[in-house]
N, C-alpha and C positions, 0 to 999 in steps of 0.2 A: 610631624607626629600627629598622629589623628586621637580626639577622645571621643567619649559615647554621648551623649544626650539622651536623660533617662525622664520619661514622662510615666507620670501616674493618672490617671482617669478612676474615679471612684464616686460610690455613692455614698452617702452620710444624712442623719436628720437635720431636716433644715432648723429646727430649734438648738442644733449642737454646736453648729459651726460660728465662729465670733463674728457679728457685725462688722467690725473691723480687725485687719487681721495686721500684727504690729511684727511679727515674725512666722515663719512656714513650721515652724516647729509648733505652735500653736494647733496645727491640724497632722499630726504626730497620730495623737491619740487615735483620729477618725478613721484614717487610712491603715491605722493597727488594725482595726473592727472592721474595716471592710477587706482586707489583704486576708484575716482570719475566719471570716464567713466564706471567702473567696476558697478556701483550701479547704473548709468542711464538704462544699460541693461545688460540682464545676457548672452548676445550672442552678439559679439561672447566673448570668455573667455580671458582677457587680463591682469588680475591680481588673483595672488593664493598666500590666507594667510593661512600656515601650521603650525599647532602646536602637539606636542610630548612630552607626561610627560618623564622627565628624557634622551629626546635626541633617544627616542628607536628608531623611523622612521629614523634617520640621521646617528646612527649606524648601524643599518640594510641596507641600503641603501650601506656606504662604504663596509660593508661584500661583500653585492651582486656585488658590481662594481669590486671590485676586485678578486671576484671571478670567474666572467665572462671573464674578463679582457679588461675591458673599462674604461681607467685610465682618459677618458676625462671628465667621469659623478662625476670626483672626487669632484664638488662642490655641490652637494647632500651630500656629508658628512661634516665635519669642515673645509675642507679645501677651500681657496677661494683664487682668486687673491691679494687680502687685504683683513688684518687682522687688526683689530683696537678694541686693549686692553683697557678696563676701570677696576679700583680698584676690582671687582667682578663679569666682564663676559666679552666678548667679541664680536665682530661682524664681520663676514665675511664677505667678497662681491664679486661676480665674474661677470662681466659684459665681454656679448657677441656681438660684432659687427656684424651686420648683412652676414657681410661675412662667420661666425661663423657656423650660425646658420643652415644649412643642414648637415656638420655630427652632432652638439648636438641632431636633430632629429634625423637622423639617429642611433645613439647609442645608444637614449633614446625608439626608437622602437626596434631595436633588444634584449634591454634587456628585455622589454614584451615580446617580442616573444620567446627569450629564456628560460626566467622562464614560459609560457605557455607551450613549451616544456618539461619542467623538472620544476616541482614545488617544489622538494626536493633543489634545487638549493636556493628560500628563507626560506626554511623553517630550511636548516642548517648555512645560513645568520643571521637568527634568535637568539640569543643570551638567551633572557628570558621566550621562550613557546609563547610569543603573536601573533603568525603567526596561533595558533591551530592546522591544520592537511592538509595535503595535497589537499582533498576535498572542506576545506574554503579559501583556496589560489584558486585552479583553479575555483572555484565558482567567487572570488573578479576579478580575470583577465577576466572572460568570459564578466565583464558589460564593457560597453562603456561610463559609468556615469562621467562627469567631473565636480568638483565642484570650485568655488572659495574661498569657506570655506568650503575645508571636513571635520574638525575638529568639524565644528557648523552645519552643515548640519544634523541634527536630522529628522531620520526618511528618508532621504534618503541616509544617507553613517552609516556603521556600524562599533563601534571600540570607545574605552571607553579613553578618552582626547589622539586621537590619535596615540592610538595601534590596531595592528591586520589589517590581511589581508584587509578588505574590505577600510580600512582607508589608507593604504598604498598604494596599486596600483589606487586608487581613485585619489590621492595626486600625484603621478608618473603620470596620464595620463594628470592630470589637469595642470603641469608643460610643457610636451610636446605637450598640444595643445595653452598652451601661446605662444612656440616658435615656432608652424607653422604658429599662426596668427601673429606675428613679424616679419616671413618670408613672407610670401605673404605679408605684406606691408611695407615690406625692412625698420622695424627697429630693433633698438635694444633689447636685453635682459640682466633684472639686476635679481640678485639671490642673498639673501642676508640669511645670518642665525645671530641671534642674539640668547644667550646663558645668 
């Protein structure tokens, strides 16, 4: 039986978010404020809800990070700054201060750029075939399409609850253009995976 892996990417004032974060519920509030600006206008992009039957976008994702060797994008896979256990899943969280946030972009554009360079790079990332073939990878990376829901985005992002090229790097750019619009208005960014 497979479940979804649902990740939030959002912006927030970096005066908002707790120093220390003792529960996910604590940042509840933020990603209300940014999911609700989100749905007054679709521009610019300041919240992305990612979903992934069985985790495959979040393991591919660590394949490639590590195989690049950009150990910074390590919260794209399970790992987070906190990690907060319940009886049957978990939730990660990694929250970037604005001071952060020019290498996250920057590493989060050189790995576009790198796997545009060499698309065998995701495609032996790739674990279960859902990346398809070389051709639909550099086909997904040549759009510039960012969505807030690539997962629900029918008909404009391709990729069956969340697999497959066009869904993946869909979901990767719509992450790094949360964090440039976060940077040019010097705040924060929270990343969260729940499992």
């Amino acid at each position: 039986m497979s479940h979804s892996y649902d990740t939030s990417t959002y912006i927030a004032e970096a005066s908002a978010v707790p120093t220390r974060l003792e529960s996910p519920d604590e940042l509840r509030s933020l990603a209300t404020a940014a999911y609700l600006e989100q749905q007054k206008s679709p521009d610019p992009l300041v919240y992305v809800s990612g979903t992934t039957r069985s985790g495959w976008a979040v393991y591919t994702s660590q394949a490639l990070v590590e195989a690049v060797g950009l150990p910074s994008l390590g919260f794209l896979s399970e790992r987070g700054q906190y990690r907060f256990e319940t009886e049957h899943s978990f939730t990660a969280v990694t929250v970037f201060a604005p001071s952060d946030l020019p290498s996250v972009a920057s590493d989060l554009r050189q790995l576009l750029d790198r796997v545009k360079a060499d698309p065998m790079l995701a495609l032996r990332a790739d674990t279960d075939g859902s990346m398809y073939g070389v051709d639909e990878i550099a086909e997904a990376l040549a759009r510039d399409y960012v969505s807030s829901m690539p997962a629900f985005d029918y008909g404009n992002v391709r990729g069956d609850e969340g697999q497959g090229p066009d869904y993946f790097f869909t979901w990767l750019r719509s992450i790094l253009r949360v964090v440039e619009v976060a940077l040019a208005r010097g705040q924060a960014v929270v990343h969260e995976l729940t499992v």
